[in-house]
N, C-alpha and C positions, 0 to 999 in steps of 0.2 A: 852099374846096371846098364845093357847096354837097351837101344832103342828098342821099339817093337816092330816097327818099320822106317823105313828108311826116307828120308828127311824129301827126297824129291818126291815119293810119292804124299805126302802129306801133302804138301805144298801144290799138287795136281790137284788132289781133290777139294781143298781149300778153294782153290783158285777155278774150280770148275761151281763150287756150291758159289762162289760167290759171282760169278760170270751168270747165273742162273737165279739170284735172288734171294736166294735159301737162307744166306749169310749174312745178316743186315747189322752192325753196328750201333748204327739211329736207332732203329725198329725197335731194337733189345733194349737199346737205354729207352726210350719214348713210354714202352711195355714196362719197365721198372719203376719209371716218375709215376706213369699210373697206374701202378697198383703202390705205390705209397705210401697209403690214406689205410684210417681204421686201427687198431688195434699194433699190427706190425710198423706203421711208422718210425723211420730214422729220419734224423738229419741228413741236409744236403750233403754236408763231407761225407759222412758215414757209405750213404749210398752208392757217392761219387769213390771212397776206398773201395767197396766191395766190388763194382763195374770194373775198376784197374784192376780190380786181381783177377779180374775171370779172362781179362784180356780186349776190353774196350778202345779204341782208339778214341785221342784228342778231340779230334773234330765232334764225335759221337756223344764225349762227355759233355762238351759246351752245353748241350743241351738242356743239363742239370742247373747251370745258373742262371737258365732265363724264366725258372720255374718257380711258381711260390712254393713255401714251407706248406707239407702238407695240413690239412683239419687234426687238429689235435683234439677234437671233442670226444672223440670214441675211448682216447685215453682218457681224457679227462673226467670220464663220466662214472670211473668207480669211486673217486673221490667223491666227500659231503662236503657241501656248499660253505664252507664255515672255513671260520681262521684258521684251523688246525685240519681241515680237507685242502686247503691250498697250500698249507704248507708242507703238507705228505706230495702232494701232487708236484707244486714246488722241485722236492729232493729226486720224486722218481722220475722228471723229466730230466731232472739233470746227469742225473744216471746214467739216461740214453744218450746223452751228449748232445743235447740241445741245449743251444745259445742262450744266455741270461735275459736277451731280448726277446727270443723267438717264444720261450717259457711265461714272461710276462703279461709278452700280445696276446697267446692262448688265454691264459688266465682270466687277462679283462672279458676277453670275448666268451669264456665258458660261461664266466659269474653273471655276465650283463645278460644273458639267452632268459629267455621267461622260466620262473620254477625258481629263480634264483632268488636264498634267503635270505643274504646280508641286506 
């Protein structure tokens, strides 16, 4: 298939959106870390895959690991507070590829919040 346009004009306007600000790397990722919270939650890899694919540079990504694991409470909160709600919750965060530690620190910190019946 051939291009749609032609490779120098791309690279003009790239190079003009970015000489003007329009086209910010940090920005996009910084904008991505926070909105990472709530319900849509991934892990840091996860997030830091999907920025590579859209076209993120290095410098842009670092960003991602100076950042805590998002609140996992909003997911955690369709689960019931019981041995068998932590262990549903347990499988579905592992699901989403979050880390056997990240999974567990949520966990203590959802059960330990007030409401909690163990």
């Amino acid at each position: 298939m051939e291009p749609r346009c032609e490779p120098a004009a791309v690279d003009a306007v790239l190079n003009r959106l970015n000489s003007r600000r329009l086209l910010d790397d940090a920005r996009a990722v910084q904008q991505a870390i926070a909105s990472n919270q709530g319900r849509r939650a991934v892990p840091a890899v996860e997030l830091r895959r999907r920025l590579e694919a859209r076209g993120a540079d290095s410098a842009a990504l670092a960003l991602i690991e100076m950042t805590e694991e998002p609140n996992l409470g909003p997911l955690l909160a369709r689960f019931e507070r019981s041995d068998r709600g932590r262990a549903r919750a347990y499988r579905f965060l592992a699901s989403r590829g979050f880390a056997e530690e990240e999974i567990l620190s949520a966990l203590e910190r959802y059960l330990a919040e007030p409401g909690s019946s163990d």
